[in-house]
C-alpha positions as CSV (number, residue, x, y, z in Angstrom):
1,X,33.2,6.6,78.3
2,X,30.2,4.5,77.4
3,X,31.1,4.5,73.5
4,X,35.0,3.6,74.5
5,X,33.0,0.6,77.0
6,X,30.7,-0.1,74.4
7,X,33.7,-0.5,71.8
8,X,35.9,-2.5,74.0
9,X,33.0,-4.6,74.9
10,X,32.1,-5.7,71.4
11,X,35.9,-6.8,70.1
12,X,36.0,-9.1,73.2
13,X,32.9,-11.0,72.2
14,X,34.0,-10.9,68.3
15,X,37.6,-12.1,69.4
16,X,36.4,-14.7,71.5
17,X,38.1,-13.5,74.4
18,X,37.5,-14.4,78.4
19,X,38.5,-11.1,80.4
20,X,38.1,-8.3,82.3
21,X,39.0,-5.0,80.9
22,X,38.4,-1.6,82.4
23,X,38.0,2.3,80.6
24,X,39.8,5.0,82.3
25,X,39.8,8.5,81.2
26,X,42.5,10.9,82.2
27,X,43.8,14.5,81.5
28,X,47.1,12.5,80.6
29,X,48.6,9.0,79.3
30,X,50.7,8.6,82.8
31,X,47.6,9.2,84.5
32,X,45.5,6.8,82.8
33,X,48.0,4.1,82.6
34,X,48.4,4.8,86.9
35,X,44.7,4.4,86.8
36,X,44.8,0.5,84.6
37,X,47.4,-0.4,86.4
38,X,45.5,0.1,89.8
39,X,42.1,-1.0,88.9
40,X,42.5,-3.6,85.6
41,X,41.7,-7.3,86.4
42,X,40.0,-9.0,89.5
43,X,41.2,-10.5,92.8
44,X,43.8,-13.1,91.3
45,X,43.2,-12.2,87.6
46,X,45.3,-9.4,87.8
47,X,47.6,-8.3,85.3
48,X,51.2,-7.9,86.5
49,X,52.5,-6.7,83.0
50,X,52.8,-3.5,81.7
51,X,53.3,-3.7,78.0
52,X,54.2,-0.7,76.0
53,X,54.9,0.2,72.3
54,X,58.6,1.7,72.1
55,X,58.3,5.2,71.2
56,X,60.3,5.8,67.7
57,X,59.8,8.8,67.4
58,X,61.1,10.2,70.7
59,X,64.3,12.5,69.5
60,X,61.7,14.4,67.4
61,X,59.8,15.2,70.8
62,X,59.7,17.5,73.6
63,X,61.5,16.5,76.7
64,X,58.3,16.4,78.7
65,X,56.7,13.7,76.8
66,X,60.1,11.8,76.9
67,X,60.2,11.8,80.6
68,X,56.2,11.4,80.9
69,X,57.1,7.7,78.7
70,X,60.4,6.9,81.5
71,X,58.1,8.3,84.2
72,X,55.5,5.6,83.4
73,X,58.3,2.6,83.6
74,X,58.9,4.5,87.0
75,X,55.3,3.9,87.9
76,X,54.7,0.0,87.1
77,X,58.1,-0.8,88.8
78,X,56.8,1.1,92.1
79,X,53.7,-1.0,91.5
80,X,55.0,-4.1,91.3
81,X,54.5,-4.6,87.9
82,X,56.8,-6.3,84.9
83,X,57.6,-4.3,81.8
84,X,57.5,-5.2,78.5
85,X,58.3,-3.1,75.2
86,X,57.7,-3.5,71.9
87,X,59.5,-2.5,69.3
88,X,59.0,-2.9,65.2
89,X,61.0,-2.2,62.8
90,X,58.6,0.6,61.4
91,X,57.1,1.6,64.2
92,X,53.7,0.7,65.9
93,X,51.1,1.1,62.9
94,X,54.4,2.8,61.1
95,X,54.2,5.6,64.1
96,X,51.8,7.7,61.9
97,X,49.6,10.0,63.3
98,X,46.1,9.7,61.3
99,X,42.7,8.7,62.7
100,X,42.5,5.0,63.8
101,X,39.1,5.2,64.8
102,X,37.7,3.7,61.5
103,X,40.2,0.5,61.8
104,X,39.0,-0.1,65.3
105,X,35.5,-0.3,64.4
106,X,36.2,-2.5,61.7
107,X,38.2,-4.8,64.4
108,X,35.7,-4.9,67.0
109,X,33.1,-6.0,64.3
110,X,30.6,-2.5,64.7
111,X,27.0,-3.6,63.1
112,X,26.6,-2.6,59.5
113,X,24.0,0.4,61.1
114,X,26.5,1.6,62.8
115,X,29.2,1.6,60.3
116,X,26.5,3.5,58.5
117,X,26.1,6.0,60.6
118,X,30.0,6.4,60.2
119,X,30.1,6.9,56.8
120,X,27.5,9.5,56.6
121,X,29.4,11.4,59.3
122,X,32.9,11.2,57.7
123,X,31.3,12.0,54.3
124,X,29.7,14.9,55.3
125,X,33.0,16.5,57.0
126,X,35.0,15.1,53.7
127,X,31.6,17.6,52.0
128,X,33.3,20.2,53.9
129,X,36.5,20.1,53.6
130,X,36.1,20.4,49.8
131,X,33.6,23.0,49.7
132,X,36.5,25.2,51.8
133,X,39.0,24.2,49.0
134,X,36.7,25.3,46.1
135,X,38.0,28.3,43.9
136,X,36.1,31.0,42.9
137,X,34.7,29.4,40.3
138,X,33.9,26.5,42.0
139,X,36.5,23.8,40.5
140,X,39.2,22.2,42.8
141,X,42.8,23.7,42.1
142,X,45.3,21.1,40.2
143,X,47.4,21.8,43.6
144,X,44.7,20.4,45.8
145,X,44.3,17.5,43.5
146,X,47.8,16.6,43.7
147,X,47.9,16.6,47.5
148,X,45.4,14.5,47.6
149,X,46.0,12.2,45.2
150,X,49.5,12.2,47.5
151,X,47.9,12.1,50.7
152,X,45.8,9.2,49.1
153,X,49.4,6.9,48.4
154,X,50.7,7.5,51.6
155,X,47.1,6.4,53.4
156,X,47.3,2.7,51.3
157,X,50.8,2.9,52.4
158,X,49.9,2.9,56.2
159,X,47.0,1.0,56.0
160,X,49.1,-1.9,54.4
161,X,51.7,-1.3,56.6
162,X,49.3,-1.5,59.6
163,X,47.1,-4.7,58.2
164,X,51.2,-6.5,58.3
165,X,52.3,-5.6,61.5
166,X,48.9,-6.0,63.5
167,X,48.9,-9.6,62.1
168,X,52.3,-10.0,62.5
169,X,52.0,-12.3,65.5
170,X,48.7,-14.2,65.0
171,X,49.9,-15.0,61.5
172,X,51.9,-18.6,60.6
173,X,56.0,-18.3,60.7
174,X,57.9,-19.5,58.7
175,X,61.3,-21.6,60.3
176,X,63.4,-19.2,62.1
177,X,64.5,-18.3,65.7
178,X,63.2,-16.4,68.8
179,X,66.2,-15.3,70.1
180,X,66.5,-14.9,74.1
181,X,69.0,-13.1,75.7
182,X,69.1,-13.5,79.2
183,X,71.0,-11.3,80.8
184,X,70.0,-10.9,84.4
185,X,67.7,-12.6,86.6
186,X,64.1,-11.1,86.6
187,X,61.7,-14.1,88.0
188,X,62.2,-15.7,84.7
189,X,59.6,-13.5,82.6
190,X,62.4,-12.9,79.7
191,X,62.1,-16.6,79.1
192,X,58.5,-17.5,80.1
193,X,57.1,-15.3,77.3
194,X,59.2,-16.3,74.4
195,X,58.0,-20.3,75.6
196,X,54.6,-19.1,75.4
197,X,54.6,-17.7,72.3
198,X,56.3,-20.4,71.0
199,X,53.7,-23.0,72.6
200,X,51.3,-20.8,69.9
201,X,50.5,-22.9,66.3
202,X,51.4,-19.4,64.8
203,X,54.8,-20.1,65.9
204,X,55.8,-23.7,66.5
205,X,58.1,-23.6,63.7
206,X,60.9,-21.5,65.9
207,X,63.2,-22.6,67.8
208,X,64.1,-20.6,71.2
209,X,67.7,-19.8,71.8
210,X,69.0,-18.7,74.9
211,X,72.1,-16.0,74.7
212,X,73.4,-15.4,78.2
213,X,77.1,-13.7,79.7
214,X,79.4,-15.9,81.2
215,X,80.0,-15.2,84.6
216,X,82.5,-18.1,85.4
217,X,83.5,-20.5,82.9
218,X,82.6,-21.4,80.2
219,X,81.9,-24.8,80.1
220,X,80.6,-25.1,83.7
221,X,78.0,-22.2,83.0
222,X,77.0,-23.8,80.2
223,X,75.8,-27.1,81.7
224,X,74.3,-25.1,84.6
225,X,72.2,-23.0,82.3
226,X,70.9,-26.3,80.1
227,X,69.9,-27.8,83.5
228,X,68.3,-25.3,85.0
229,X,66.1,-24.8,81.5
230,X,65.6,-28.2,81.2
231,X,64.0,-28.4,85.2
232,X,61.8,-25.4,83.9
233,X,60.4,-27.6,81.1
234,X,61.3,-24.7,78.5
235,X,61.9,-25.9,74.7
236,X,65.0,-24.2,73.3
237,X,67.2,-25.8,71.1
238,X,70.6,-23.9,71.9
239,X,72.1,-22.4,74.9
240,X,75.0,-19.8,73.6
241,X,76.9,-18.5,76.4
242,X,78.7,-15.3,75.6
243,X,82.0,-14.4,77.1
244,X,82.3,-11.0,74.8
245,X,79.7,-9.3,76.8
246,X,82.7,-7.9,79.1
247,X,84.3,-6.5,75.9
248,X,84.7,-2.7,75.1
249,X,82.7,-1.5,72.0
250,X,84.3,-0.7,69.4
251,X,84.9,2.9,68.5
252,X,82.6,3.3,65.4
253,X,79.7,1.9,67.6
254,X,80.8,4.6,70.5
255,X,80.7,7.6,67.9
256,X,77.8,6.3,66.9
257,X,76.0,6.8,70.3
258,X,77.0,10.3,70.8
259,X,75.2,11.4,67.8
260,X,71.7,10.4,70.3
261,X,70.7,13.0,72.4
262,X,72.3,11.4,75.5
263,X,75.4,11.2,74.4
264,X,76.8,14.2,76.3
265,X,75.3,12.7,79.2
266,X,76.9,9.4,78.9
267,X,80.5,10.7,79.8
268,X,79.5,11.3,83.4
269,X,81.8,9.0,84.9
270,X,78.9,7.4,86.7
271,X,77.1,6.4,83.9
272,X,80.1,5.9,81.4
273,X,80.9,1.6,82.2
274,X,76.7,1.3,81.5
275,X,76.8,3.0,78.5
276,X,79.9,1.1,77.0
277,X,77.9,-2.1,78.2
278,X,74.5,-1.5,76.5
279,X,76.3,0.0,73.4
280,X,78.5,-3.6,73.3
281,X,74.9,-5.6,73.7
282,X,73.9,-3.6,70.6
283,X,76.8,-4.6,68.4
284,X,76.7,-8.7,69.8
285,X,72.8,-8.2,68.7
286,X,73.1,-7.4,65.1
287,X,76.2,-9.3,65.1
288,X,73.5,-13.2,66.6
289,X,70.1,-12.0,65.9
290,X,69.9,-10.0,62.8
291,X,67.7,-13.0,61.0
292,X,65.6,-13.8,64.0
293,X,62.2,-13.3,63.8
294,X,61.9,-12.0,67.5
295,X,64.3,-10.9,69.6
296,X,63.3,-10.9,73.8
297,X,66.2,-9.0,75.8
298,X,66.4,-7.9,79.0
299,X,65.6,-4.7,79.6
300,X,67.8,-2.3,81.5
301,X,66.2,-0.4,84.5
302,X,66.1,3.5,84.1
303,X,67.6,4.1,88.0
304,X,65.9,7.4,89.6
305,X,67.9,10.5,89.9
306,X,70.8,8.6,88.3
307,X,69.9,8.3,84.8
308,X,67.5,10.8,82.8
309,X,64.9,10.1,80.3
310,X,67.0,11.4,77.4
311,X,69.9,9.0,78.6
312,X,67.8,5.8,79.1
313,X,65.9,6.1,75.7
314,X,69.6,6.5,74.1
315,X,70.6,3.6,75.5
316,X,67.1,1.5,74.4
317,X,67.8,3.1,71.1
318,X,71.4,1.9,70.6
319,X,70.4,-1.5,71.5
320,X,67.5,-2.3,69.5
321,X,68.0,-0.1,66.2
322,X,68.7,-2.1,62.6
323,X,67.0,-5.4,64.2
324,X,63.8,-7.3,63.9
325,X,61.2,-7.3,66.0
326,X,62.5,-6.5,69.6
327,X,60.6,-7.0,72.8
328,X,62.3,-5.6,76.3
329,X,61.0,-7.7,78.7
330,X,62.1,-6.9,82.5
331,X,60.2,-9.2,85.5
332,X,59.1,-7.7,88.7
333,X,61.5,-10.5,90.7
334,X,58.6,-12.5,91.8
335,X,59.7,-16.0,90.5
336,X,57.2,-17.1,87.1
337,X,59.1,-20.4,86.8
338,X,58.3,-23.5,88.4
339,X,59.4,-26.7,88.8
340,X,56.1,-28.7,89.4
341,X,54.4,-30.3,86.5
């Protein structure tokens, strides 16, 4: 607890950063996270965001961890909390599972003594690890070599991979879009992030534009949705109202879904108008967005006892796959827009 403090601690003072952070341990992720959520920040300078990576790799899991992921969506939503969720197109950190320990250190700016002190231990266990790979004659066999000089490829790999995406958003855009799509009110948070970002020197050079359903028509929701962003002070530079959203997906799209593992599930006849609609939002995505560099959506609620985990990350899945950068975004209804100056 003290190192993980100690850590923590030193990349906020190496960052430059003003706030309060808290360590938590737990004998699981949902625990901990319950834990943050309840104790992070103080008096007004609480957080009321939960942001989360998306998990990519979730059809190659077990069903419990699935569920544990929906279960902590569950959790901020009963807490009052807005939910956020990432999702690259590689993955977080290219959803390897190595050793990040090393990069950490190196982030929060550990002293040169202490990086030391590192090296030494990691060479000694590397010592090891050879010595147990030795033949009888003490030489390395050619196979070992090989797998290492393998392993070796894929580790630049990552780390390059991970040095790209972790810079991703601090790093200077080039012209482009941050597309919005609004699709239900949420408090506004969908749209209040995006104009933040965009406030950011990193990313002046891209224009917001809002994609929302038409409920009435056209023309009428149109000027209502240009006002009401205007009163907001929010930059965008096009409002696209989209009357397809009520259309049926098309039947590649549909047999593409029931390949996921919820696609049993989805022809409950409760579930089944839901499905067709997030599957329809995935098509009108790549069909708008697919040269964006960030895409901020709406995020879909998982309801209790009515949808399962399997079923809910099936239907994240077929909305954000073959896209760039995608971030969920779902408000707690508290209103973050205002229309004071």
């Amino acid at each position: 607890m003290a190192r993980e403090t100690c850590k923590r601690d030193i990349f906020i003072k190496s960052a430059k950063l003003k706030a309060f952070h808290s360590v938590v341990t737990s004998h699981s992720l949902r625990q901990g996270i319950q834990s943050l959520m309840e104790v992070a920040g103080l008096g007004k300078l609480r957080p009321n965001t939960l942001m989360l990576g998306y998990k990519n790799q979730w059809m190659l899991q077990e069903q419990t961890v699935v569920n544990e992921y929906v279960d902590i969506l569950h959790d901020a939503f009963d807490l009052n909390f807005g939910v956020a969720i990432l999702r690259m197109p590689d993955g977080l950190y290219g959803d390897a599972s190595v050793p990040l320990q090393l990069a950490e250190l190196v982030d929060a700016g550990i002293s040169a003594e202490q990086n030391d002190t590192m090296e030494r231990a990691e060479t000694k266990q590397l010592g090891q690890k050879l010595r147990s790979q030795l033949g009888p004659h003490g030489d390395l066999g050619r196979t070992n070599l090989n797998e290492s000089s393998q392993q070796n490829s894929r580790d630049g790999r990552l780390s390059t991979l991970m040095q790209k995406q972790k810079s991703y958003f601090s790093e200077r855009q080039p012209k482009g879009t941050i597309d919005v799509w609004w699709l239900y009110d949420d408090g506004g948070l969908t749209v209040l992030l995006p104009h933040l970002l965009s406030l950011s020197p990193s990313w002046s050079r891209c224009r917001i534009r809002i994609f929302a359903p038409v409920t009435e028509q056209l023309s009428t929701e149109e000027v209502r949705m240009t006002s009401l962003l205007r009163k907001f002070r929010i930059s965008f530079s096009s409002v696209i109202m989209l009357s397809e959203m009520k259309s049926r997906p098309s039947s590649e799209s549909v047999e593409e879904f029931m390949k996921l593992p919820g696609g049993e599930e989805s022809n409950r006849e409760d579930v089944k108008e839901k499905t067709f609609r997030h599957i329809r939002l995935g098509e009108l995505l790549r069909q708008h967005s697919t040269n964006a560099k960030l895409i901020v959506v709406t995020m879909p609620i998982p309801r209790k006892n009515t949808c399962s985990s399997i079923l809910y990350m099936s239907w994240l899945e077929t909305i954000s796959c073959k896209l760039p950068p995608i971030l969920f975004v779902r408000g707690n209804q508290q209103s973050v827009l205002t229309f004071q100056s």
